[in-house]
C-alpha positions in Angstrom: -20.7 21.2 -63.1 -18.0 23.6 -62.6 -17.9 25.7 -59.2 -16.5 28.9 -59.3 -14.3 29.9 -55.3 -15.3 33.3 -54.5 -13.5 36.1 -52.6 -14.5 35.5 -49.0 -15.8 38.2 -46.5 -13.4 37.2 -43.7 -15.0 39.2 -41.4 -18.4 41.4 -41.3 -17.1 44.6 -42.3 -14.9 43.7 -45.2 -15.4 44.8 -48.4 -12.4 43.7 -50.4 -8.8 42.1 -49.9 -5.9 41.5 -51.3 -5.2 37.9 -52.6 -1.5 37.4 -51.1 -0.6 33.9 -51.7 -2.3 30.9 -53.9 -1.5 27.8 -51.5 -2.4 25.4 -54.7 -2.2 25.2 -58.3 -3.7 24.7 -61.6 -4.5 20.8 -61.9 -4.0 20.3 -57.6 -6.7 17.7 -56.4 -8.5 19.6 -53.3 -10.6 18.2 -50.6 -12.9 20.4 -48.1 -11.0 21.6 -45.4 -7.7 22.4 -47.5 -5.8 25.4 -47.4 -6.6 27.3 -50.9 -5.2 30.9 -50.0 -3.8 33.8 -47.9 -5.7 36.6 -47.8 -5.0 39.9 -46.4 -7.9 42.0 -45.1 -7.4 45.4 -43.6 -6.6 44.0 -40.3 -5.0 40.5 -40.7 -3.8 37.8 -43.4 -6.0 34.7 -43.1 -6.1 31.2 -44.3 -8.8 30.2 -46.6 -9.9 27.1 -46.9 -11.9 24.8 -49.6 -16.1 24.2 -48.8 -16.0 21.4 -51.4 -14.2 18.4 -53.0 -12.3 18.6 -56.6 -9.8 19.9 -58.8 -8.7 24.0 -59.4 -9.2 23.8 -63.0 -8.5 27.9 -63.2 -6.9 30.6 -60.9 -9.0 33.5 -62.3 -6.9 36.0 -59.4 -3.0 36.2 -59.3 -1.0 36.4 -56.2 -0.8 39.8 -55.1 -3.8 41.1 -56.8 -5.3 43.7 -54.5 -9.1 45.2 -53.9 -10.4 42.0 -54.9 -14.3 42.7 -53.9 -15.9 40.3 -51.7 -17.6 37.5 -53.7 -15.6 37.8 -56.8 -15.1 34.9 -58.3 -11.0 34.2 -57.9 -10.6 30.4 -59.2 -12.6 27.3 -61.1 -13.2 24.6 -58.8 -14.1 21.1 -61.1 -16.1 18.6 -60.0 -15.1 14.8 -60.6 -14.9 14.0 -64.4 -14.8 17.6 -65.7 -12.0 19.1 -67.3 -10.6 22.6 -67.6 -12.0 22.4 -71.3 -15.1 22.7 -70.4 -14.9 25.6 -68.2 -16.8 28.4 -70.4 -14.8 31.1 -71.8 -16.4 33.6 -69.9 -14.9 33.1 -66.5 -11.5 31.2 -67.6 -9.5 34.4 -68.7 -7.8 35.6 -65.9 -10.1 38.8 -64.1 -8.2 42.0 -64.8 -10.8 43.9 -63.2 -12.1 43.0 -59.1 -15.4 44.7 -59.9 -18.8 42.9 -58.4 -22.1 43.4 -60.5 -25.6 45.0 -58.9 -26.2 44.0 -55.1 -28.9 41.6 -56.9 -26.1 39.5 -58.6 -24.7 38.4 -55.3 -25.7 38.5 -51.4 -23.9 41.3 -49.1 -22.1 39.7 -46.6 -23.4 40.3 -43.2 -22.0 43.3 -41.6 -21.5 44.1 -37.8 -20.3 47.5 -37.9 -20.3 47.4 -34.4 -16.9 47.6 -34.7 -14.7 45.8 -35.3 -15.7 46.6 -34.0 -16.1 49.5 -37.6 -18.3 52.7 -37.8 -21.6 51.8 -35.4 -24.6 50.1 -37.4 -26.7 47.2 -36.6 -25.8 44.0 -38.1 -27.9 43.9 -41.5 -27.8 41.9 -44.6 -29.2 41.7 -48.1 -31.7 39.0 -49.5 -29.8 37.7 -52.7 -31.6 36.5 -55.9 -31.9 34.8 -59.0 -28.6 36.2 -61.4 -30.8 38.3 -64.3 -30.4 37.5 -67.3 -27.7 39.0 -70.2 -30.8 40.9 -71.8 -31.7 42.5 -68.8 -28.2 43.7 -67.7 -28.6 45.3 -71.3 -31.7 46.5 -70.1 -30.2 48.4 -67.4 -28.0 50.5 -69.0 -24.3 50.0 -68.6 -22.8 48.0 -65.7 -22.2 49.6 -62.4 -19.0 48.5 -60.5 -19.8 49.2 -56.9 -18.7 47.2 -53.4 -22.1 45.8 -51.5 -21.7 47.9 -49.0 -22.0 50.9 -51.3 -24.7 49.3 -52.8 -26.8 49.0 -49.6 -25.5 52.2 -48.4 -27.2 54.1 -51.6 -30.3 51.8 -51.4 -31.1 53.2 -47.7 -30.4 56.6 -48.2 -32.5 56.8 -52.1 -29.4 57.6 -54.1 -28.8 56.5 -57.2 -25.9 54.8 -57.5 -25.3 55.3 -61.0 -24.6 59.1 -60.3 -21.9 58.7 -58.2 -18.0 59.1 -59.3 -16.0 55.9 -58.1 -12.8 56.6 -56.0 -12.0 52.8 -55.6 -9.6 50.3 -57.8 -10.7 50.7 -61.5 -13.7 53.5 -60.3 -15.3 51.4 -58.2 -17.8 53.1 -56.1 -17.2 52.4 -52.5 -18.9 53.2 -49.1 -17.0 56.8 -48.3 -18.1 57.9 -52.3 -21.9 57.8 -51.3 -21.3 59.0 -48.0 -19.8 61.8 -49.7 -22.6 62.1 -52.1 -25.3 61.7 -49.6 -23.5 64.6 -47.5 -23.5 66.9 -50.6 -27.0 66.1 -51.6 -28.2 66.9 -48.0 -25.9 70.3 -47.9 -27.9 71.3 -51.4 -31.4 70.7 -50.0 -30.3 72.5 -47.3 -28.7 75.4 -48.8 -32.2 75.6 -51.1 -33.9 76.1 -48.2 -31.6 78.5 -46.0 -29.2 80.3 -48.7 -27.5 81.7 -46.2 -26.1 78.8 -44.9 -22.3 78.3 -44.7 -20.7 75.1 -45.3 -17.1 74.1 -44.6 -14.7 74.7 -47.3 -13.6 71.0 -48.9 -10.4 69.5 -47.6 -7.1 69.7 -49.6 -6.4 66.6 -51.6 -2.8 65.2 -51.7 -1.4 67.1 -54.7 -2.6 70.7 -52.9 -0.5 69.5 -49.9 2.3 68.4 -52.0 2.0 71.4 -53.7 2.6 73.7 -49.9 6.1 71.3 -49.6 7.2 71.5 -53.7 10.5 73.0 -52.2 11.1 70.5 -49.5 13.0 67.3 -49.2 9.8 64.9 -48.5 8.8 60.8 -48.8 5.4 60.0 -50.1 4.3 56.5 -47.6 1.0 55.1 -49.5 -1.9 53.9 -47.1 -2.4 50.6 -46.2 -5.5 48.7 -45.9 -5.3 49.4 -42.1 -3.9 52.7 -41.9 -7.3 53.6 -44.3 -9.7 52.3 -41.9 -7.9 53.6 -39.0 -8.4 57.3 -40.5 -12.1 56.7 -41.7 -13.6 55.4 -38.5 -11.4 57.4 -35.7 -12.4 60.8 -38.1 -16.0 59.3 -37.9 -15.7 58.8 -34.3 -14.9 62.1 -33.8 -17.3 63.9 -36.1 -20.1 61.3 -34.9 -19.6 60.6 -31.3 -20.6 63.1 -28.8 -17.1 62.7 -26.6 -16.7 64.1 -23.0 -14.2 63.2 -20.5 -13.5 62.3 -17.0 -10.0 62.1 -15.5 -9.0 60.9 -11.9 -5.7 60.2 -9.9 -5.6 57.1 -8.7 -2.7 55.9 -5.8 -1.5 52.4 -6.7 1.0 51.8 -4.2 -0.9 48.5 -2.9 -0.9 47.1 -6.2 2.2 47.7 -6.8 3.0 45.6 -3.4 0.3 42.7 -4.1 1.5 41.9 -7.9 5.2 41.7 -6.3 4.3 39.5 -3.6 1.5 37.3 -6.6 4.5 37.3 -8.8 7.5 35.7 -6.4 5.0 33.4 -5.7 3.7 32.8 -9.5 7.3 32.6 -10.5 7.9 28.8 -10.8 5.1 28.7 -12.9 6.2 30.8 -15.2 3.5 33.9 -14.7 4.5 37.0 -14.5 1.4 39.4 -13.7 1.5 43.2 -15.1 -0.3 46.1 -14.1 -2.1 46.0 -17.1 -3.6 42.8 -16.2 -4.9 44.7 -12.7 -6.2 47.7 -14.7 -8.4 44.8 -16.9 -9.4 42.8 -14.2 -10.4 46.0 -12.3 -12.4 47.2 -15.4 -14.2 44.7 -15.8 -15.4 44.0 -12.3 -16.6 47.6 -12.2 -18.6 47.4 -15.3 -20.6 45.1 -13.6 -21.3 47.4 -10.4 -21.9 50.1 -12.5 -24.0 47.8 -15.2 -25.7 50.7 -17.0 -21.8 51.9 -18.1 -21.4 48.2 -19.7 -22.9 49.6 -22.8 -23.0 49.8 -26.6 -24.7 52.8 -29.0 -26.4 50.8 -31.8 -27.8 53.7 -33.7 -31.5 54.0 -32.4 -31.2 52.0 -28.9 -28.4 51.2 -26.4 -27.2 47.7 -25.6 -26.6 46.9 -22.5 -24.0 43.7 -21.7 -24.4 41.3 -19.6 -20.4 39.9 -19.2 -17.8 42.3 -18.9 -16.1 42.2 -22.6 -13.2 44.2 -22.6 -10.9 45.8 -25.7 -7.5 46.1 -24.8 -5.3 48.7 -27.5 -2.2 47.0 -29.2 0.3 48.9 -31.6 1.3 47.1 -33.9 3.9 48.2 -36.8 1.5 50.9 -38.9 -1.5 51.0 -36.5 -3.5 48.9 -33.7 -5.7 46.2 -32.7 -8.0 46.3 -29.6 -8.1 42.1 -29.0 -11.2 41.3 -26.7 -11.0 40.0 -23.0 -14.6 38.1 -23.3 -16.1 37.5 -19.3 -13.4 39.7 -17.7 -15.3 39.7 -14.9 -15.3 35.9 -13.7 -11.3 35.4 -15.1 -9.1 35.0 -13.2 -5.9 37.9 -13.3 -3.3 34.7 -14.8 -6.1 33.6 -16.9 -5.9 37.2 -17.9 -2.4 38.0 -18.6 -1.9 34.1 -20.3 -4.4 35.3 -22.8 -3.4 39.2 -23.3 0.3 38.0 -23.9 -1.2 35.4 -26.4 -3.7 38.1 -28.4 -0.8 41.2 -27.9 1.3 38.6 -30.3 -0.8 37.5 -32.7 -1.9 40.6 -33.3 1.7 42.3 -34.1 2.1 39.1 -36.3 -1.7 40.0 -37.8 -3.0 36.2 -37.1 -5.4 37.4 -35.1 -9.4 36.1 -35.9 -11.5 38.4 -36.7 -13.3 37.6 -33.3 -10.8 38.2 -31.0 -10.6 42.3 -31.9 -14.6 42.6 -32.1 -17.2 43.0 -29.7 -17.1 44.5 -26.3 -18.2 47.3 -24.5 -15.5 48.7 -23.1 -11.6 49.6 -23.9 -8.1 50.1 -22.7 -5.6 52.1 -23.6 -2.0 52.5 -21.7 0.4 54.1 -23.1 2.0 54.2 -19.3 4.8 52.3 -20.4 5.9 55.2 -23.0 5.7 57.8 -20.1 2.8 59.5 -20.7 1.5 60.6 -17.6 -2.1 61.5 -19.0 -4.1 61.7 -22.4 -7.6 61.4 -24.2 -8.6 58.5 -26.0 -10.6 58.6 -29.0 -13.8 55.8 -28.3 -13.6 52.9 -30.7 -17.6 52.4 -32.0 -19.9 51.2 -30.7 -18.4 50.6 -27.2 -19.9 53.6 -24.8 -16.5 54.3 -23.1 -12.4 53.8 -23.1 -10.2 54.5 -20.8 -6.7 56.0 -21.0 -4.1 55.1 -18.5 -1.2 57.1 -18.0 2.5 56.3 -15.9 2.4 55.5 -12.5 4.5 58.3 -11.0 5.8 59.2 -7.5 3.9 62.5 -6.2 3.4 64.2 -2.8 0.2 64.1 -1.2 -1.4 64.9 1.8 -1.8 61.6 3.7 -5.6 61.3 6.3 -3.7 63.1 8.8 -3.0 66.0 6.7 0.6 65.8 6.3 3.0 65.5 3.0 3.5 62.0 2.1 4.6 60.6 -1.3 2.7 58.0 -3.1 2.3 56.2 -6.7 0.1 58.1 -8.4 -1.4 56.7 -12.2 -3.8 59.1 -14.1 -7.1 57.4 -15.6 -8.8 59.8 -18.3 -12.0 58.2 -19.3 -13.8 59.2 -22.9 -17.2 59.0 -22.7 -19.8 58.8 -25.6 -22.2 61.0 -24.3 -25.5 59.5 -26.1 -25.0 56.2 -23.5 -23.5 57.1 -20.5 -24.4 60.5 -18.9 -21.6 62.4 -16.6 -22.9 60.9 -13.3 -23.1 57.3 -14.3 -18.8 57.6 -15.6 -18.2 59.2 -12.7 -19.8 56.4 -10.5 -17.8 53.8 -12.9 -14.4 55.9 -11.9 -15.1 55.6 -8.3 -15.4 51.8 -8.8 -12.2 51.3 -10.4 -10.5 53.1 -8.4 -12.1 51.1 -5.1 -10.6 48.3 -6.7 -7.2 49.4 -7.9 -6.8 51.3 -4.6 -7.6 48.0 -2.5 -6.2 45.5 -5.3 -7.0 42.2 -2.4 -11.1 43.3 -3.4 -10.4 41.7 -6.9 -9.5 38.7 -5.3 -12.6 38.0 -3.3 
């Protein structure tokens, strides 16, 4: 019996791809293991490989097809003595259309909107049964196209999904149009009750902004896959996440000293330590005295880590990754850097798995390098906390004895998500880090 290859979820939060390469061809022999596909998500292009033994009797999806919905079926696997004659006419025309039917027709891939680390929700998936039968999709009324997370989406907060307006590829429904229907149906019950309520005037859509630059020399640059996700779940963040923020000076003239004096000595082996490494390594070991900051939101209860997982931001061309540092805390600082320099490059070449950039409690962001001397980070959900690092600068100071010295001197702002860490218990976690980055030889105990 024929088996049809589905569209992959190639990580927990994705809802659709776009189908880059085909790796085979009509009438190529395949055994489990081989490479079928590449497969860009909204973060990375992927291999995917074949679960079972035989022969691709039909590509159903065409390189480059994009917002191919998770689990639609994108080729005809045949099984030994089958030909592609046989393969019903129902699923060998090639799919025009990436649409998936009714949540029942196929299982949701699990999510962990946790982040990747995506908009904070607990990991959650949907029981799949039986397909129905042709007479009952008749029954239903005319078929819904809708992704599975704005299926599940609807189902928990009693919409009906068949009175939503699809912005998606060919009107598909997807997560933001219920969100947005859920957010006008709650503004109506509330506006029944309290007519005197305001609510904020709609955002202008592209061709209203177009229309204030008609006059003006201007390029239109379409969003990507990443760039979309990017603006969804940072203007989530900050609508969602109750932010405050902690900022401290911190003197790193012995660090500077220590990595010069690690880094003649690492030379011959071909390590070469950063302060970014320091910052990471200092991070992490004060996450674990200050435990109750090591912390994730997960919607009705906090998580609280045991290891020291921590996100480090890298820009890549058209937007970021934040790779994860897992057990920070035991690592050693060339363990450290070996692995950042690895991640930082696969993740401008978008190999990275989508393991490495979720998870953690915890991020980085420097942009010290760029000259920025100080800045607020936006927190990436769920982690409770990130912390922006600005330049190390020369600066006067008043020395212990009261007179003007100079001395390095790196600004730490630290964004806090109010609803797990409260203003003490950051404050306690900035005196750590700076113990440790102010006396760098503690890190090595």
């Amino acid at each position: 019996m024929s088996i049809e290859i589905l569209m992959p979820a190639l990580s927990p939060t994705m809802e659709e791809g776009t189908l880059a390469k085909w790796l085979v061809k009509e009438g190529d022999s395949v055994a489990a293991g081989d490479l079928l596909a590449e497969i860009e998500t909204d973060k990375a292009t992927m291999e995917f490989e074949a679960v079972d033994d035989g022969i691709i009797g039909k590509i159903l999806i065409p390189d480059g097809q994009e917002g191919v919905a998770v689990n639609t079926p994108i080729a005809i696997l045949l099984e030994e003595g089958e030909t592609a004659a046989e393969i019903p006419a129902a699923t060998a025309s090639p799919a025009t259309e990436t649409a998936v039917k009714p949540a029942e027709d196929a299982p949701t891939p699990p999510r962990a909107d946790t982040p990747a680390a995506a908009p904070p929700s607990l990991p959650s998936s949907l029981p799949s049964s039986p397909p129905s039968s042709p007479s009952a999709d008749s029954d239903r009324g005319p078929r819904i196209f809708a992704t599975p997370l704005a299926r599940r989406i609807a189902a928990d907060k009693g919409l009906d999904i068949s009175t939503i307006t699809g912005s998606g590829p060919h009107g598909r429904i997807i997560k933001a149009d219920v969100i947005a229907a859920s957010t006008g149906a709650s503004t109506a019950t509330e506006g029944a009750a309290t007519p005197s309520a305001k609510t904020a005037p709609p955002a202008a859509d592209a061709e209203q902004v177009k229309a204030l630059y008609a006059e003006r020399n201007f390029e239109e640059v379409p969003l990507d896959g990443m760039r979309k996700i990017i603006a969804a779940r940072l203007s989530e963040a900050k609508q969602t996440i109750p932010h405050f923020y902690l900022r401290r000076d911190i003197r790193i003239d012995a660090l500077l000293k220590l990595r010069a004096e690690m880094n003649a000595g690492l030379q011959s082996r071909g390590i070469k330590l950063s302060v970014n490494d320091y910052i990471i390594k200092a991070s992490a070991l004060a996450l674990q005295d200050v435990p109750d900051c090591n912390a994730v939101w997960a919607g009705d209860r906090i998580l609280r880590l045991k290891p020291s997982d921590v996100a480090v931001a890298v820009a890549i061309d058209g937007g970021l990754f934040t790779p994860v540092l897992r057990d920070a805390d035991s690592r050693t600082l060339s363990s450290l850097s070996a692995e950042m320099k690895d991640l930082a490059e696969r993740a401008r070449a978008r190999r990275l798995a989508p393991h490495e950039y979720q998870g953690g409690s915890f991020a980085i962001s420097n942009l010290g390098m760029f000259g920025i001397k100080n800045f607020d980070a936006v927190i990436n959900p769920p982690h409770g906390s990130i912390l922006a690092v600005g330049a190390g600068q020369k600066t006067p100071v008043v020395d212990a004895d009261g007179q003007i010295a100079t001395a390095t001197v790196m600004s730490v702002t630290l964004s806090v998500d109010h609803r797990v860490i409260d203003g003490a218990l950051g404050a306690k976690f900035l005196a750590a880090l700076t113990a440790y980055l102010e006396e760098p030889l503690s890190m090595l105990a």
